[in-house]
SEMAR-648036 format. One record per residue (C-alpha): residue number from 1; x, y, z. Coordinates in Angstrom, 2 decimals, always signed. Layout:
<n = NUM	east = X	north = Y	up = Z>;
...
This chain:
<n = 1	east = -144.21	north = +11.16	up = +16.81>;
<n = 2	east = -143.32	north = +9.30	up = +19.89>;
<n = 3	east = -146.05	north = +6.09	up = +19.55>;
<n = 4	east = -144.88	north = +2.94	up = +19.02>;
<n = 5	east = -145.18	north = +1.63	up = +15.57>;
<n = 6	east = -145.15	north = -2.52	up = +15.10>;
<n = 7	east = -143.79	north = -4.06	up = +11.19>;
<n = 8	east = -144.71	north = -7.75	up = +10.66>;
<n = 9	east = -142.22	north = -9.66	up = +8.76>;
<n = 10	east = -140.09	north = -7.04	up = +10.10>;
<n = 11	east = -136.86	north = -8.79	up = +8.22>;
<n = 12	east = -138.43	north = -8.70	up = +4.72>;
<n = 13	east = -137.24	north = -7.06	up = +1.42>;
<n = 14	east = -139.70	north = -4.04	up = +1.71>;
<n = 15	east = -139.60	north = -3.97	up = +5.47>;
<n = 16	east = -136.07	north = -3.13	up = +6.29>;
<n = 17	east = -135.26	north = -0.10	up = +3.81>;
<n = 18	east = -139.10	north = +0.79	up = +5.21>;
<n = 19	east = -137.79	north = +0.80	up = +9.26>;
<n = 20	east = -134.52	north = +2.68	up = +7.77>;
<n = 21	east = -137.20	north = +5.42	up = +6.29>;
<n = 22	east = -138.91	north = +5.74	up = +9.49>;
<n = 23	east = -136.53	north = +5.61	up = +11.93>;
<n = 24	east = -134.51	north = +8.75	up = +9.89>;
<n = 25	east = -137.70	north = +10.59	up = +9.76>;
<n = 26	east = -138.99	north = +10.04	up = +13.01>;
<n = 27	east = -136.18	north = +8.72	up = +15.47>;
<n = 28	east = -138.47	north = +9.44	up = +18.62>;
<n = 29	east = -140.82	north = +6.38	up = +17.61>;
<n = 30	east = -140.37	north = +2.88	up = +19.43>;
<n = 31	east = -140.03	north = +0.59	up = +16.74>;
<n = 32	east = -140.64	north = -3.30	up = +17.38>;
<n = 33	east = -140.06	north = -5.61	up = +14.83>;
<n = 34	east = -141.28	north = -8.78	up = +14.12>;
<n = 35	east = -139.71	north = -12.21	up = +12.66>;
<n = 36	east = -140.69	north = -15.54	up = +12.63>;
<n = 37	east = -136.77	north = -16.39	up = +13.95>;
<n = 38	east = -134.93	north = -14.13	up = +16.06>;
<n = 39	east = -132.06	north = -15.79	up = +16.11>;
<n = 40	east = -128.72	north = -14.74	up = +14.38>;
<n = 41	east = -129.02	north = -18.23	up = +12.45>;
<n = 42	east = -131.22	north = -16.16	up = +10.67>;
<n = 43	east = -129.64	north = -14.06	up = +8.02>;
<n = 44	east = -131.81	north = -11.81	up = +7.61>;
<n = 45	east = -132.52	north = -11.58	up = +11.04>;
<n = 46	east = -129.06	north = -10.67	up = +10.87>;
<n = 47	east = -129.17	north = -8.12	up = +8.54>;
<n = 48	east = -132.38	north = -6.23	up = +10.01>;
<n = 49	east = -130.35	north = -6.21	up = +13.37>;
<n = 50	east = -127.45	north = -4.74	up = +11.31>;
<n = 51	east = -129.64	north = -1.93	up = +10.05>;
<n = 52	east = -131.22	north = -1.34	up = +13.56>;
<n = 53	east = -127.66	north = -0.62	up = +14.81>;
<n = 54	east = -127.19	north = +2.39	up = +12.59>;
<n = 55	east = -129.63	north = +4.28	up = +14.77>;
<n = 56	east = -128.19	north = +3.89	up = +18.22>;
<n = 57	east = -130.64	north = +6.22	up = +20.24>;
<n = 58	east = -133.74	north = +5.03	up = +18.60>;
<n = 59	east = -136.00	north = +2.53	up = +20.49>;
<n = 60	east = -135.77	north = -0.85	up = +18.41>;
<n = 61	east = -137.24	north = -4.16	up = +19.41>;
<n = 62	east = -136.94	north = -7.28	up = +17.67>;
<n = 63	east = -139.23	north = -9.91	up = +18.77>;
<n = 64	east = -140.44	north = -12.91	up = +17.73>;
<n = 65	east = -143.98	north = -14.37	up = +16.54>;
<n = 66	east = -144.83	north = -16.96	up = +14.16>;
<n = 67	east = -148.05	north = -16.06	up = +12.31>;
<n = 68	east = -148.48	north = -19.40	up = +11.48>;
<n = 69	east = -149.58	north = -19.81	up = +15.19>;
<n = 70	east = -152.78	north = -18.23	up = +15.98>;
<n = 71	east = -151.88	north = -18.89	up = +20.10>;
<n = 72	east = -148.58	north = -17.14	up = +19.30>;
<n = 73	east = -150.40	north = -14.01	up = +18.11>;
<n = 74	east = -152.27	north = -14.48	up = +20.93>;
<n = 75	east = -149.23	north = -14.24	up = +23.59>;
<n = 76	east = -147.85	north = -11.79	up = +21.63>;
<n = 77	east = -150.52	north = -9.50	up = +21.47>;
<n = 78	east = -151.32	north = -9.75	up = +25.11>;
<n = 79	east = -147.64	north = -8.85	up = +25.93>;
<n = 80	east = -147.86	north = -5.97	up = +23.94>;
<n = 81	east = -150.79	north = -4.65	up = +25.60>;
<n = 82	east = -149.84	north = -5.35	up = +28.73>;
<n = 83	east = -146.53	north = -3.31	up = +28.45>;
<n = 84	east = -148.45	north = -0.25	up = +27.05>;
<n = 85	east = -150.82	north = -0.76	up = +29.48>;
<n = 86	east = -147.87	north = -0.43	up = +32.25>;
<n = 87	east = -146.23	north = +2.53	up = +30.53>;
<n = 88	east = -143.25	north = +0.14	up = +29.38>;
<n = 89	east = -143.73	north = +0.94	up = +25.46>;
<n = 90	east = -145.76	north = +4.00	up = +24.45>;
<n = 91	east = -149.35	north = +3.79	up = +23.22>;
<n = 92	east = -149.61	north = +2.19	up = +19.82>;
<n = 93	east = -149.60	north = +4.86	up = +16.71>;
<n = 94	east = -149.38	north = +2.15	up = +13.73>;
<n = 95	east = -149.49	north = -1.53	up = +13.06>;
<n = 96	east = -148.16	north = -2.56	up = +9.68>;
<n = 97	east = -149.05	north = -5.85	up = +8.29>;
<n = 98	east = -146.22	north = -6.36	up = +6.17>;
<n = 99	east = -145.88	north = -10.02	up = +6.79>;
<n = 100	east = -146.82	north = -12.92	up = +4.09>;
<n = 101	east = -146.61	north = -16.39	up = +2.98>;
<n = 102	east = -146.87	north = -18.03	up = -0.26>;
<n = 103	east = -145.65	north = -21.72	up = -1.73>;
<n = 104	east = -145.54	north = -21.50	up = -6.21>;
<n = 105	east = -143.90	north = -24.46	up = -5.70>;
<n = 106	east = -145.78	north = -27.79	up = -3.80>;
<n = 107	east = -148.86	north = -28.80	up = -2.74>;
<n = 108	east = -151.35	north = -26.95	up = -0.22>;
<n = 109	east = -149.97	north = -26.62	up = +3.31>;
<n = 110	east = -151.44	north = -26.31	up = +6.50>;
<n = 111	east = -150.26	north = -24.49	up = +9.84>;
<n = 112	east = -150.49	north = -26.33	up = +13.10>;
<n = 113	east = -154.25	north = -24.73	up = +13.90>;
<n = 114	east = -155.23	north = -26.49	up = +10.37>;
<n = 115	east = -155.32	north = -23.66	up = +8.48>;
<n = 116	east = -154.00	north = -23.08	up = +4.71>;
<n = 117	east = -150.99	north = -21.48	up = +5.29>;
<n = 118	east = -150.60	north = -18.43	up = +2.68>;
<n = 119	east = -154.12	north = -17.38	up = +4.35>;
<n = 120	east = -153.50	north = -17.45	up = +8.07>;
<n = 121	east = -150.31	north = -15.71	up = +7.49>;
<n = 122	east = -151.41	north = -13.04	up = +5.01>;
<n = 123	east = -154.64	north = -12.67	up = +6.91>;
<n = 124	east = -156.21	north = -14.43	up = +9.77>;
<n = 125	east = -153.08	north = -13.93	up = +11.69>;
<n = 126	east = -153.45	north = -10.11	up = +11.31>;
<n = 127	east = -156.56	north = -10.17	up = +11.80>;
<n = 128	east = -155.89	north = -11.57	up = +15.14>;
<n = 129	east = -152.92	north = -8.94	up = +15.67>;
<n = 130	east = -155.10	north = -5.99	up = +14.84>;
<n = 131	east = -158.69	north = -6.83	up = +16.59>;
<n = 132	east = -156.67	north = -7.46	up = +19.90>;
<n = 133	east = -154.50	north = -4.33	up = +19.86>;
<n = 134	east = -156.83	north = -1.42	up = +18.84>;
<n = 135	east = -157.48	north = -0.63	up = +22.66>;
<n = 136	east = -153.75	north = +0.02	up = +22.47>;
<n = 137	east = -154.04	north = +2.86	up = +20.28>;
<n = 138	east = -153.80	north = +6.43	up = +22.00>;
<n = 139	east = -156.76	north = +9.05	up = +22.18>;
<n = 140	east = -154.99	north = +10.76	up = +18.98>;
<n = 141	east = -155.68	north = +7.42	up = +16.79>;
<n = 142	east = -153.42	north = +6.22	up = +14.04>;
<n = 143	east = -153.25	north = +4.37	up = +11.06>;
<n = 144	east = -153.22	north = +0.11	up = +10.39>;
<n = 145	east = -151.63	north = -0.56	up = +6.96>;
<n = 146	east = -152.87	north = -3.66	up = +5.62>;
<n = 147	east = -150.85	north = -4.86	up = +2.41>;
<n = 148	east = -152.47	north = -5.50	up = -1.04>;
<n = 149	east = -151.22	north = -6.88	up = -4.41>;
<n = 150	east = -152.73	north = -6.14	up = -7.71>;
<n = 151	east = -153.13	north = -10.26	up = -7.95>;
<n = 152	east = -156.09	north = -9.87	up = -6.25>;
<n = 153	east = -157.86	north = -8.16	up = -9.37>;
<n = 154	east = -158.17	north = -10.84	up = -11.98>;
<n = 155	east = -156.17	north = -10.07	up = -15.25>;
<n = 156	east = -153.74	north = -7.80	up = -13.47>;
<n = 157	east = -151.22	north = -9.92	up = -12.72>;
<n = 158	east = -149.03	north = -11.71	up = -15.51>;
<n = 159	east = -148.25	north = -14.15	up = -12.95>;
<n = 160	east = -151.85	north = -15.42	up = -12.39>;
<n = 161	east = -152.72	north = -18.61	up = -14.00>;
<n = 162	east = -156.99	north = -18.72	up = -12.05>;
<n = 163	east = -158.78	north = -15.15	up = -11.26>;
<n = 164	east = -159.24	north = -14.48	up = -7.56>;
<n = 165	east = -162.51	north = -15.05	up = -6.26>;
<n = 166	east = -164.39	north = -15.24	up = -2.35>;
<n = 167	east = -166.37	north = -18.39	up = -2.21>;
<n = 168	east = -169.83	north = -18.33	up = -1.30>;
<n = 169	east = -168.28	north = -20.56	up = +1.65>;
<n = 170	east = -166.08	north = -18.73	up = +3.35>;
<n = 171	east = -164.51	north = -21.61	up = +5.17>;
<n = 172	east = -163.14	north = -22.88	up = +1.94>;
<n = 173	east = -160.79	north = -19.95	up = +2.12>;
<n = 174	east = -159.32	north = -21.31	up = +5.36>;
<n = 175	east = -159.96	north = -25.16	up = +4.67>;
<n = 176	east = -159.47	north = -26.41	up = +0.52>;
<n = 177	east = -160.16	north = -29.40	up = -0.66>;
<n = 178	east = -156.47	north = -30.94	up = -1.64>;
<n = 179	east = -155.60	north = -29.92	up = -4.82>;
<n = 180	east = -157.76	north = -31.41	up = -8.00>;
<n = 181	east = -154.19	north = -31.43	up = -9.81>;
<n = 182	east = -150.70	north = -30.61	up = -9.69>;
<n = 183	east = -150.78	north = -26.96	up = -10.03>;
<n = 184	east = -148.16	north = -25.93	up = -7.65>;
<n = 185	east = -147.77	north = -22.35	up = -9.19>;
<n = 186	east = -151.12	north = -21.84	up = -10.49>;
<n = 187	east = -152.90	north = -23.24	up = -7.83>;
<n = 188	east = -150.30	north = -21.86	up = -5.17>;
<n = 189	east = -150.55	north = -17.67	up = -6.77>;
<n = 190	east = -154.44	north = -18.67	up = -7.06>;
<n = 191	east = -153.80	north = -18.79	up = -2.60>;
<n = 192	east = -151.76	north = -15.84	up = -2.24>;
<n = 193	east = -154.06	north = -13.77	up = -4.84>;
<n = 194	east = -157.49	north = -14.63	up = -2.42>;
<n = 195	east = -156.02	north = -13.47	up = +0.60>;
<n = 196	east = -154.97	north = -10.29	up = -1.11>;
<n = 197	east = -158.75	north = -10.00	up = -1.97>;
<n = 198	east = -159.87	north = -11.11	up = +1.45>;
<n = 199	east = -157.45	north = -8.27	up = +3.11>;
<n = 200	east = -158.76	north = -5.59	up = +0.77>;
<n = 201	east = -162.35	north = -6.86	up = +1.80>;
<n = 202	east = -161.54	north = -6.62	up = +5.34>;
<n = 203	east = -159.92	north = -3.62	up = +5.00>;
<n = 204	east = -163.16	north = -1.91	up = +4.21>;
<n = 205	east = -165.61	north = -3.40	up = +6.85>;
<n = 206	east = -162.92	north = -3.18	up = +9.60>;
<n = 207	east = -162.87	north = +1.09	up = +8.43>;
<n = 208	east = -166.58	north = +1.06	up = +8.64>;
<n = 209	east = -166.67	north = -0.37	up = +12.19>;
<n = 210	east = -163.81	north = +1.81	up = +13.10>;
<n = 211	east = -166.01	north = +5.06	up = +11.76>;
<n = 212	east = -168.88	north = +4.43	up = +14.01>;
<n = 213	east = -166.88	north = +3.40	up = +17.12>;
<n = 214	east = -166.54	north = +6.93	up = +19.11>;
<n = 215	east = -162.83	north = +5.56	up = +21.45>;
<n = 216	east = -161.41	north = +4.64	up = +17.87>;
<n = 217	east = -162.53	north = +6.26	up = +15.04>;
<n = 218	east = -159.34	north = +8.47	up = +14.57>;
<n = 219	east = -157.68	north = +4.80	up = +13.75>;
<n = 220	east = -157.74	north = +4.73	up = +10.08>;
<n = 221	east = -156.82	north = +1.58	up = +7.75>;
<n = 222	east = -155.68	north = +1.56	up = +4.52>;
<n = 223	east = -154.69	north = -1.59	up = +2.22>;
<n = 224	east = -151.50	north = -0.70	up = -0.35>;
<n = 225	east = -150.61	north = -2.18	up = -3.20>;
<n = 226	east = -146.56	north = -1.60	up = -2.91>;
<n = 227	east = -146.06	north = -2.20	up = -6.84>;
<n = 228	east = -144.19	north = -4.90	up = -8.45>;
<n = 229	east = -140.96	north = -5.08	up = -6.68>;
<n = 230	east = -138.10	north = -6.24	up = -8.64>;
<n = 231	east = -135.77	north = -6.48	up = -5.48>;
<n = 232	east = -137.97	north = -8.85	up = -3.90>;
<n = 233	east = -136.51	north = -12.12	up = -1.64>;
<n = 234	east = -140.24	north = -13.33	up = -2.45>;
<n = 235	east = -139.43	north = -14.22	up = -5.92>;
<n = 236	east = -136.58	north = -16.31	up = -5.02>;
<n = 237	east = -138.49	north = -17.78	up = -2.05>;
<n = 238	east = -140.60	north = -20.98	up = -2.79>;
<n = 239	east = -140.88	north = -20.45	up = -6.24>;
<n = 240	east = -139.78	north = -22.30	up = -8.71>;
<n = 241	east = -136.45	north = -22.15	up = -11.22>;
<n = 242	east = -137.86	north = -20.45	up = -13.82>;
<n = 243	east = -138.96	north = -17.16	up = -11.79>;
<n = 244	east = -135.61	north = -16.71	up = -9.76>;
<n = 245	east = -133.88	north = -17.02	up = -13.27>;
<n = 246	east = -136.21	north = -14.37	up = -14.44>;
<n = 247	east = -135.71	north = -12.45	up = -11.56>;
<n = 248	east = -132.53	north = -12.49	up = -11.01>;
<n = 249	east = -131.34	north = -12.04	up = -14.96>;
<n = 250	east = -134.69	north = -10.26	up = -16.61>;
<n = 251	east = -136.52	north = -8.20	up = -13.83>;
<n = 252	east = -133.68	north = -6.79	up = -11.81>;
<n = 253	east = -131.51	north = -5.52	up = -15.02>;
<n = 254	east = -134.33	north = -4.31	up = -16.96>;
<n = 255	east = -136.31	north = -2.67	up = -14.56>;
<n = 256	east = -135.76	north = +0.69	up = -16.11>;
<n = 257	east = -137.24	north = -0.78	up = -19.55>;
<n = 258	east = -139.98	north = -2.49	up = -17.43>;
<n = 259	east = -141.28	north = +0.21	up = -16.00>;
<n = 260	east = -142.75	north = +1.28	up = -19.56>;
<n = 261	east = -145.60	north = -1.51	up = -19.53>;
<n = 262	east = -145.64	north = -1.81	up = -15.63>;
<n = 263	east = -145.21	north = +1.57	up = -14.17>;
<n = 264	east = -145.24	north = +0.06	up = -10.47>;
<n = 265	east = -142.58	north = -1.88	up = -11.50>;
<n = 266	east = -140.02	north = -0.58	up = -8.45>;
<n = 267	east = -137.50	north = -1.03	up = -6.07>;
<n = 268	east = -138.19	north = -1.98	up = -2.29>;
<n = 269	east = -136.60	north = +1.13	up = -0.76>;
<n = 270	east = -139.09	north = +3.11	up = -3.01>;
<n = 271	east = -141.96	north = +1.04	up = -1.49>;
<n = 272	east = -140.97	north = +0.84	up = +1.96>;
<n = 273	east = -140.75	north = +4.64	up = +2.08>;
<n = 274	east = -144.42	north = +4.88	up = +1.13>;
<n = 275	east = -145.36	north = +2.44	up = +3.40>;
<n = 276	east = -144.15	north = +4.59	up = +6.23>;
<n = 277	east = -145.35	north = +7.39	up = +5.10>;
<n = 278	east = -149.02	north = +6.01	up = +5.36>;
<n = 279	east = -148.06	north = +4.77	up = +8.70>;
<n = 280	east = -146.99	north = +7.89	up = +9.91>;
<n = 281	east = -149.97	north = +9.34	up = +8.50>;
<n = 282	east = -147.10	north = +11.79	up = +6.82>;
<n = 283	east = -149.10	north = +11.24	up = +3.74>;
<n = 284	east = -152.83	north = +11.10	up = +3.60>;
<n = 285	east = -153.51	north = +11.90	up = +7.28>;
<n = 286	east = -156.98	north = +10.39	up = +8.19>;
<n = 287	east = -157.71	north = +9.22	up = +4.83>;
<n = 288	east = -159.13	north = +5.86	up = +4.61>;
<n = 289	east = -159.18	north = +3.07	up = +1.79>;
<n = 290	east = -157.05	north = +1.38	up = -1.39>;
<n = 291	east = -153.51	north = +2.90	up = -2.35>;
<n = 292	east = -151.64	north = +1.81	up = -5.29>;
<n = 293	east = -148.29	north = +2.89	up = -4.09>;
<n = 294	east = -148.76	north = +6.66	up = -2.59>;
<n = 295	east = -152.16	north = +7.08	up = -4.74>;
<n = 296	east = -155.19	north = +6.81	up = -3.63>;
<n = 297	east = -156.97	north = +4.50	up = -6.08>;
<n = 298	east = -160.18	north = +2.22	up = -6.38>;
<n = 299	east = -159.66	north = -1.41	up = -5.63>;
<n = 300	east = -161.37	north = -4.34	up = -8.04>;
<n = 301	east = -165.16	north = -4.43	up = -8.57>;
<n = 302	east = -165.11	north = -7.96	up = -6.92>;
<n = 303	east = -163.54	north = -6.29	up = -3.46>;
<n = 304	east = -166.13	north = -3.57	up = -3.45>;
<n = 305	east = -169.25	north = -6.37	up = -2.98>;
<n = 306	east = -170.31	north = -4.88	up = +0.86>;
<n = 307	east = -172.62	north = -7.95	up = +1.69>;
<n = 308	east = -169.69	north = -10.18	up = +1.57>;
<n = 309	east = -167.18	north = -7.68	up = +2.98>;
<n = 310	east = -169.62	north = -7.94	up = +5.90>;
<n = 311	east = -169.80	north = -11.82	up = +6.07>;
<n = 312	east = -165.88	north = -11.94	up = +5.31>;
<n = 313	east = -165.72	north = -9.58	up = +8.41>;
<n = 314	east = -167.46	north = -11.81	up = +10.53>;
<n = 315	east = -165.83	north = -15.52	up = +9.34>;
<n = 316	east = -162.10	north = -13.54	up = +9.93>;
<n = 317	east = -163.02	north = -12.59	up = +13.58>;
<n = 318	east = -164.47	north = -16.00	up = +14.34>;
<n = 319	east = -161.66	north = -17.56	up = +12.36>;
<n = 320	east = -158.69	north = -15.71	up = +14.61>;
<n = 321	east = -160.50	north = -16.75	up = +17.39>;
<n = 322	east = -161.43	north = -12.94	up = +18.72>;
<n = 323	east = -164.80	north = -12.63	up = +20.34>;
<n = 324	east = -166.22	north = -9.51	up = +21.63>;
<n = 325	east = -163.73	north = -9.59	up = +25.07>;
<n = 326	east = -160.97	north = -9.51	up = +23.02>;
<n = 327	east = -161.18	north = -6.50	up = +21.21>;
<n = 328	east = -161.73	north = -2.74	up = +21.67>;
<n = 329	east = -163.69	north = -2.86	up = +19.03>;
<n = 330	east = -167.67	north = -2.32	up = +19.87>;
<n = 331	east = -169.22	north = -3.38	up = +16.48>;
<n = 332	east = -167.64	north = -7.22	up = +16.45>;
């Protein structure tokens, strides 16, 4: 497998043991890697650099791109392109959009194009990433792993204060009303939770225009849910107190017992090696659709509604700001 596969978020808790999978199994892939600071000042920037050194004769890039900036996805995308396009980087085989954002602890936020944050990041920005890159892809295809949660089925998630829900205004997605109250957890998992249901929507009209397109129908997409990972930085990342506490002194001990009444209850090396696996198409070549962890599985009722998969298809394009000239893609 000699493509070149790009991770989002490429310094995450899933996303390094995930590069360390691939990069054993498949050492002839070019491997970039993206982080919203490439810096050293980052530490785990740091760390993913560290990791990347163990494999001396594989082809590693780190580079940088904040998803928070649509015109940054933009640049970065066009760079990417451009070098495949010149035969600096080999043809895309995989994009995995392993990057997200979430706040459980303050008000809404906004990015610099206006945006609520935890949605641009988790999906608009992809969006963006994907739609411009599929004419990257070589004649043999490949796979676009988009990343789910079970938050984004109501009830599923003992975190969840509100059940996840598309608005018949889409825009509301991308542009709330300020918060009715102070919420910050509720309201802020409530954020994190749509977008999950927005990428699984996605996920299913971007396969269906995919399908009919005869240049990139071997591309395939699939949306995983990873499991609950007990390793995660996320729950010690703009959350508040109480959940690092119960992270760091409930979750990570007692993940053994866990696992009784949440069996994806897991590590992050566990998850990351599934991830590549999709991406590699070592598991489930060609198949399309919803994964919890490596098993193909049906996604909530509320995700399988086609009419607004279809109108959630269109409001994401328009949103990333990709028009039919920027994208492979015929059916836009």
């Amino acid at each position: 497998m000699a493509g070149t596969i790009i991770i989002t978020g490429a310094n995450g808790s899933l996303a390094i043991p995930a590069i360390q999978h691939l990069l054993s199994q498949h050492p002839d892939c070019t491997l970039i890697g993206t982080v919203r600071n490439a810096s050293d000042a980052d530490p785990n920037t740091t760390t993913l650099r560290q990791t990347l050194s163990k494999f001396s004769s594989a082809k590693t890039f780190i580079r940088e791109l904040d998803l928070a900036s649509l015109s940054a996805v933009q640049a970065f995308t066009a760079s990417i392109a451009s070098e495949i396009s010149a035969g600096k980087l080999p043809a895309l085989t995989a994009i995995v959009c392993n990057a997200y954002y979430w706040n459980l602890n303050g008000p809404l936020q906004l990015t610099n194009d206006g945006y609520e944050k935890s949605f641009q990041v988790s999906h608009v920005a992809h969006v963006a990433l994907v739609l411009r890159l599929l004419g990257s892809f070589g004649p043999s295809g490949g796979r676009i792993v988009l990343f789910a949660s079970d938050a984004h089925w109501p009830g599923k998630n003992g975190l969840a204060k509100y059940p996840p829900a598309i608005p018949d205004d889409l825009d509301q997605l991308l542009k709330p009303a300020a918060d009715e109250k102070v919420d910050h957890f509720g309201l802020g998992f409530l954020r994190y939770a749509n977008s999950k249901l927005a990428i699984v929507m996605w996920m299913y009209a971007l396969n269906r225009a995919l399908e009919k397109d005869p240049k990139l129908n071997k591309i395939t997409a699939v949306a995983i849910n990873p499991g609950n990972l007990s390793d995660s930085r996320a729950l010690r990342t703009n959350t508040p107190p109480s959940l690092y506490y119960m992270s760091t002194f409930v979750i990570k001990p007692m993940r053994p017992l866990l696992r009784f009444m949440d069996p994806t209850m897991r590590t992050s090396a566990k998850a990351g090696a599934d991830v590549m696996q999709l991406a590699t198409n070592d598991a489930f070549p060609g198949v399309r659709g919803y994964f919890t962890m490596l098993k193909k599985d049906e996604s909530s009722p509320d995700s399988l509604n086609e009419e607004k998969q279809q109108m959630l298809w269109a409001k994401s394009a328009e949103w990333a700001g990709v028009g039919k000239g920027d994208t492979a893609l015929q059916a836009l």
